[in-house]
C-alpha positions as MATLAB code, in Angstrom:
seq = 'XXXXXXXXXXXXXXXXXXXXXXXXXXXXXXXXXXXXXXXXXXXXXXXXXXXXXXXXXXXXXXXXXXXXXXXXXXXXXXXXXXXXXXXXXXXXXXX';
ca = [
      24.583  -20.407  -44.192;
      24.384  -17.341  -46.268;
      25.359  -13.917  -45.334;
      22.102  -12.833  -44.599;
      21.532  -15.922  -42.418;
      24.635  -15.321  -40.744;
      23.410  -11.774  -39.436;
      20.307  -12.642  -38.357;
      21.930  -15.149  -36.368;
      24.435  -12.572  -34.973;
      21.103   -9.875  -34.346;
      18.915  -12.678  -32.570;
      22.723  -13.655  -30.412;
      23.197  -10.031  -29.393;
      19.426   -9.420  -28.709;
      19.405  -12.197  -26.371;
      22.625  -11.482  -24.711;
      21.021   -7.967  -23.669;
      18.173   -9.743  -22.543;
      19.787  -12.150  -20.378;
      21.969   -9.563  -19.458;
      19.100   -7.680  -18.344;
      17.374  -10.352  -16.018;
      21.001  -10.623  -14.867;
      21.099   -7.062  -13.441;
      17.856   -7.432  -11.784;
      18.386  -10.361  -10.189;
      21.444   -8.355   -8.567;
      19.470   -5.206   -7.876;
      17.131   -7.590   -5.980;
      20.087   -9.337   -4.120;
      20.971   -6.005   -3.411;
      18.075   -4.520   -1.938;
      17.591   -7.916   -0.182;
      20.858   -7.106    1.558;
      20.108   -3.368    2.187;
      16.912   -4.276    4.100;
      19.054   -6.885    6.321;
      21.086   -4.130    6.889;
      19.056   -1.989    8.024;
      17.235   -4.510   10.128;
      20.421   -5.545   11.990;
      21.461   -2.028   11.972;
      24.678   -2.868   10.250;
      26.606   -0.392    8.017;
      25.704    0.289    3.970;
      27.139   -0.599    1.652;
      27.922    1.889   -1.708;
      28.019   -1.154   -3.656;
      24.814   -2.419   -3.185;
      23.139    1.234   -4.171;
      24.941    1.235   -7.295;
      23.838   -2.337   -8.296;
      20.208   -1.205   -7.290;
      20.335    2.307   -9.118;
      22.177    0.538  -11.969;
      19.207   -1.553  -12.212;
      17.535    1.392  -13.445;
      13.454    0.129  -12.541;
      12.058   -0.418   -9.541;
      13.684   -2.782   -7.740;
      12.251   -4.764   -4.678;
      12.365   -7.982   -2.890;
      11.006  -11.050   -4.958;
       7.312  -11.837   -3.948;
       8.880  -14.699   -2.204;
      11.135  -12.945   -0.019;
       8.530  -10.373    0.719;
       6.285  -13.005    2.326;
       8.981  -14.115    4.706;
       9.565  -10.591    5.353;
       6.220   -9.645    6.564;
       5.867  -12.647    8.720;
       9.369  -11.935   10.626;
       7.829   -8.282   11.265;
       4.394   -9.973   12.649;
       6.321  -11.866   14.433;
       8.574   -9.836   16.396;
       5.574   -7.289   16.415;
       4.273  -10.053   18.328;
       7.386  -10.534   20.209;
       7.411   -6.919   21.778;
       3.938   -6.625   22.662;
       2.868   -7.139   26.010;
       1.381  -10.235   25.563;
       4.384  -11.883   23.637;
       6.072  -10.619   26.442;
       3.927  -12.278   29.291;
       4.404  -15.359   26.923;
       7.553  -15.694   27.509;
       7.553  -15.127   31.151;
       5.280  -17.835   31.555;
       7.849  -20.375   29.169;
      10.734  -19.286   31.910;
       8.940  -21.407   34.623;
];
């Protein structure tokens, strides 16, 4: 391998590493702001290192597209929960 060879290799190497390093941090900013929405579902106290991952992340962060799916049905859900119906619902599956 010749010199110049050799520091391509090392460019590509370090390119990559910043790359992967990159999806890294985002996966961890999502993580993150998965947690900070659980936590403010339950009502359960923040946590400082969960902001910094998600401001270290730089972008916008948000939940996966998966994740936001099972989101939005859990609110429908309870929505339906609490409504008046839901609630005669479950009156009626007490008997």
């Amino acid at each position: 391998m010749t010199r110049e060879e050799y520091e391509e290799y090392q460019k590509q190497m370090v390119e990559e590493k910043m790359e992967r390093d990159a999806a890294f941090a985002q996966k961890k900013a999502e993580r993150a702001c998965l947690r900070v929405h659980l936590r403010e579902k339950y009502r359960l106290p923040k946590s400082e290192l969960d902001e910094n991952q998600i401001q270290m992340a730089g972008d916008d962060v948000g939940l996966p597209e998966d994740l936001q799916k099972m989101v939005a049905e859990d609110q429908i859900e309870e929505e339906d929960k609490d409504s008046i119906l839901g609630q005669l619902q479950n009156i009626q599956n007490m008997d």
